[in-house]
N, C-alpha and C positions, 0 to 999 in steps of 0.2 A: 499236471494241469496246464493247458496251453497257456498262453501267455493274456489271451484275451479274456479267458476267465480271473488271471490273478485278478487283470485291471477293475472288473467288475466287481468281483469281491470288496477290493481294495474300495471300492467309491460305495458299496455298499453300508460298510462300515460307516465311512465317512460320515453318511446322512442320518443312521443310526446314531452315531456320534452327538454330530448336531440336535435331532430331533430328544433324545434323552435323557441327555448327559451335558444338554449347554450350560456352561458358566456364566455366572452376572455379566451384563456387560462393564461395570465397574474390575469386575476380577480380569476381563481380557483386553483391557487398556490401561491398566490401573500400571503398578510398581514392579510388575515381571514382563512388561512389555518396556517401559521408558527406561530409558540408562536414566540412575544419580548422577551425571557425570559434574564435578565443578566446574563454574562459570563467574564470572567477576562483571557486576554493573558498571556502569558508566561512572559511579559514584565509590570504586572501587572494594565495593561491599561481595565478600565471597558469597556464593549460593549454591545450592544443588536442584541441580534439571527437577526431579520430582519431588522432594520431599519439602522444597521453599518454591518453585514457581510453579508446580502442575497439581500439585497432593491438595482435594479439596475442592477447585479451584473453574471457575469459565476465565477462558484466554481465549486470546490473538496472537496467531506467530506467526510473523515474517522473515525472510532475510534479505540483509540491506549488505552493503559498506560502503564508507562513506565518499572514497573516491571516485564510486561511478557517474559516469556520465552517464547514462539509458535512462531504465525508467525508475531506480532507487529514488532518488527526490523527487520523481512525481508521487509515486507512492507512499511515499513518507509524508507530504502535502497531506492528498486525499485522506491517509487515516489521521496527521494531527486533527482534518474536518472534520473527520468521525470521533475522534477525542473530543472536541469541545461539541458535536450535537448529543454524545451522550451525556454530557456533564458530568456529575459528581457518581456517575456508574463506575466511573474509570477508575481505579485504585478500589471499589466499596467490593462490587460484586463481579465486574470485569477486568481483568488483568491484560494489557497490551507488552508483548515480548519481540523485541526486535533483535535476532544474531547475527552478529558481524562474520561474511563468511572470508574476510579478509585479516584475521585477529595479527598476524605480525607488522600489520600499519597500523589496526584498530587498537589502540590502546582505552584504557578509560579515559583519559582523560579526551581524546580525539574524539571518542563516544560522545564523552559531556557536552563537547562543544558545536556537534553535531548536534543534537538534540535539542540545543540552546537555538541555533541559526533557526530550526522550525517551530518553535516557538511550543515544546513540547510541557503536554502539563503533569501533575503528579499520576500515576497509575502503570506508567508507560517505561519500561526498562531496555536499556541498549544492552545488550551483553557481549561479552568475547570469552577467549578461553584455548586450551590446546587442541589446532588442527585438525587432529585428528579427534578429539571427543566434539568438534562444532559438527564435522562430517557425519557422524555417529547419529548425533541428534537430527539432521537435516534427511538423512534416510528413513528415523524411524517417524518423523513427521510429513512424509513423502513431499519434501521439500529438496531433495538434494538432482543433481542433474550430471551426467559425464560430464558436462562443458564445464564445469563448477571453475576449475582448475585453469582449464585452457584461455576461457574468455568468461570472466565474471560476468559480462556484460550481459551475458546469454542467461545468468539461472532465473528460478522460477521467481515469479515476479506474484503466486498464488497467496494469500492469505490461509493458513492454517487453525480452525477454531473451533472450536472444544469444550466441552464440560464434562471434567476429569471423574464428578462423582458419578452422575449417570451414564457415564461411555459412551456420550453423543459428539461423535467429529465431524466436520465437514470441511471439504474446500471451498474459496471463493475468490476471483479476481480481487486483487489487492487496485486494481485502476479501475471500479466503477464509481457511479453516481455516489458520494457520500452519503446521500439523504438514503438512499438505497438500502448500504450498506449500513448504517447505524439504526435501519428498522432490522433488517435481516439480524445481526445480529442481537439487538434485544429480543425477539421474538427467540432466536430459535438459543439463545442461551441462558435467557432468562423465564421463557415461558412458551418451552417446545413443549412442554406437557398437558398448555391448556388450545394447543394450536391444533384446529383440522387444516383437511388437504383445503379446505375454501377461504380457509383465514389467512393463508401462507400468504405473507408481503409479497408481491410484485412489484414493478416495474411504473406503475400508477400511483407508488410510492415515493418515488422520486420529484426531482423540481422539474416542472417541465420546459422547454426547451424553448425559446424564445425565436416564434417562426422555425420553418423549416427546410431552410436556406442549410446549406454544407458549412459555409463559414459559424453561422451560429452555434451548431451543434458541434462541430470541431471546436469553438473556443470553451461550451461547457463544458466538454467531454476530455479536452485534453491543456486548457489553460486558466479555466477558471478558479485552478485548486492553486494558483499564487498570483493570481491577477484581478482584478476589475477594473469595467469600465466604468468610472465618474464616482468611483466608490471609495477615493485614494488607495496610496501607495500600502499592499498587501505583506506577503512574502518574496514580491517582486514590484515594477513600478506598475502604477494607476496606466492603465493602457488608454484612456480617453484621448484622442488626438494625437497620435502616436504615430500615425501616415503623415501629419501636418508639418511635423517634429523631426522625425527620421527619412532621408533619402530612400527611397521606396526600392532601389539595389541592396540596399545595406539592409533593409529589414526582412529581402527574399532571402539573404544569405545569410541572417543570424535567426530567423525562424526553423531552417533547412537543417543548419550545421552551427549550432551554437557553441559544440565543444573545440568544433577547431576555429572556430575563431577566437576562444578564449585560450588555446592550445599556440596563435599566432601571436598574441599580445595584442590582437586588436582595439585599439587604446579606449572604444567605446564601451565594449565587452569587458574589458578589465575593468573599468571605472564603475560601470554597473555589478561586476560580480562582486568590490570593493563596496561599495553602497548599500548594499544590499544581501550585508552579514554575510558574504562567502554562501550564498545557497547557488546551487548550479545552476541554469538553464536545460533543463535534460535534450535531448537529442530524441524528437518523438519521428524520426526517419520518416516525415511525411513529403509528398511528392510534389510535385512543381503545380500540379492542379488544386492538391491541397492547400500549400502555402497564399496558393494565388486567392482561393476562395475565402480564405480567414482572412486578407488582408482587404480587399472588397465588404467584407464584412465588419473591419473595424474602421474603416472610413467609409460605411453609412452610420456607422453607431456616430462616430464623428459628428458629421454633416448633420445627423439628426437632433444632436445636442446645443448645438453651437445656436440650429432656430426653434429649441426648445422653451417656453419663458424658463427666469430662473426659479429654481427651485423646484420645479414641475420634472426633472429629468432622472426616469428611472435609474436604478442601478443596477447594473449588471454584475452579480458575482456567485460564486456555488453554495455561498451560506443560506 
């Protein structure tokens, strides 16, 4: 038989396969797909992949570690946001799993105190574990990347999320709108089953965006998950007046490149990442037109405060 009939036959089958012989979706994501592999919490509690964090169960899986500079502590921001708009979902019906894809720095207790600096609440587990069963896991949750190895900096920065008993996965940006994401996620984990295609949360779900100026949107979209303006000191300091404050050089270049400046001992940089429970400054690689426009944009927030009466002046923050 030519070869171009194997292939036909062979995809014949296939859809045969599918069309009358498909298995639950429960059975082909269930416990012959996920490794048991053991993993160890932050709270140095042993556990296994499936049968204690996925068997049963709607999750959130990310992977972090804690020494990166990119965009781990944005992300880990953004979902604490989503931790506390879901409230007491979080440990009841949704489960948050974060793998450390660096476990020979990542110890628990480094976990813990990681988790502690973002002000993380109960529901939400750091894990680690051996090398090679973290890798295992980050393939079978299409979470793993070649770069993994070479440049942590580079892996996937996706949200993986799931409800283990119906077989319902999906990917999602782990750096959107919070408000966003903690509709998306109740809906399609909690009640994908009562959801049509017109009910499906959008984007009109989110906060909206305060003018539509670059600066603005750049500061919801990439600083409002540890900052506000006039709203005090968050996961980072209260930005209110912070052009008044800071030499307007020194804030192009710790906007820019925040890790080398804390990489230099720049005595400001240290003092703030010392103040400020050790949480990073991430490095959101934005460009000289960027930096420029978020900084234009927080000295009119400035100026617009300063001749605001008191107590009249809004707050700017992602909550």
């Amino acid at each position: 038989m030519p070869w171009v009939w194997l292939i036909a036959a062979a995809a014949l089958l296939a859809v045969t396969a599918l069309s009358y012989g498909r298995p639950a979706a429960a059975e082909r994501w269930g416990a012959d797909y996920f490794p048991n592999v053991p993993l160890v919490t932050q709270d140095g509690k042993r556990v296994r992949l499936y049968d204690d964090l996925l068997k049963g169960k709607a999750v959130v899986i990310n992977v972090i570690y804690t020494h990166c500079q990119d965009k781990c502590p944005l992300g880990t921001a953004k979902l604490a946001q989503v931790q506390r708009l879901l409230g007491d979902k979080v440990g009841r019906e949704i489960f948050f799993y974060s793998l450390s894809i660096d476990p020979e720095r990542d110890s628990p207790a480094v976990l813990k105190a990681y988790a502690e600096r973002f002000r993380v609440g109960p529901g939400w587990l750091f894990l680690t574990g051996e090398p090679a069963d973290i890798a295992l896991v980050q393939k079978k949750l299409g979470l793993w990347s070649r770069t993994d190895a070479a440049d942590p900096d580079g892996h996937l920065t996706g949200l993986m999320i799931g409800n283990e008993p119906s077989g319902q996965w999906m990917r999602q940006s782990g750096l959107d709108n919070p408000q966003f994401l903690a509709t998306r996620l109740s809906s399609f984990l909690l009640g994908w089953q009562r959801q049509t295609a017109a009910a499906e949360p959008g984007y009109d779900a989110a906060a909206p965006i305060d003018g539509l100026d670059a600066g603005g949107y750049l500061f919801r979209t990439r600083c409002a998950a540890c900052h506000t303006i006039g709203g005090g000191d968050a996961l980072g300091p209260d930005l209110l007046g912070v052009t008044a404050r800071r030499e307007r050089a020194w804030l192009q270049r710790f906007i820019q490149a925040p890790d080398q400046l804390l990489a230099q001992r720049d005595p400001i940089a240290v003092e703030l990442f010392a103040r400020f429970n050790q949480v990073r400054m991430p490095n959101l690689w934005l460009g000289d037109g960027d930096v420029e426009a978020l900084l234009q944009f927080l000295e009119a927030q400035g100026a617009a405060r300063a001749g605001a009466p008191a107590g009249n002046s809004p707050v700017l923050r992602q909550e």
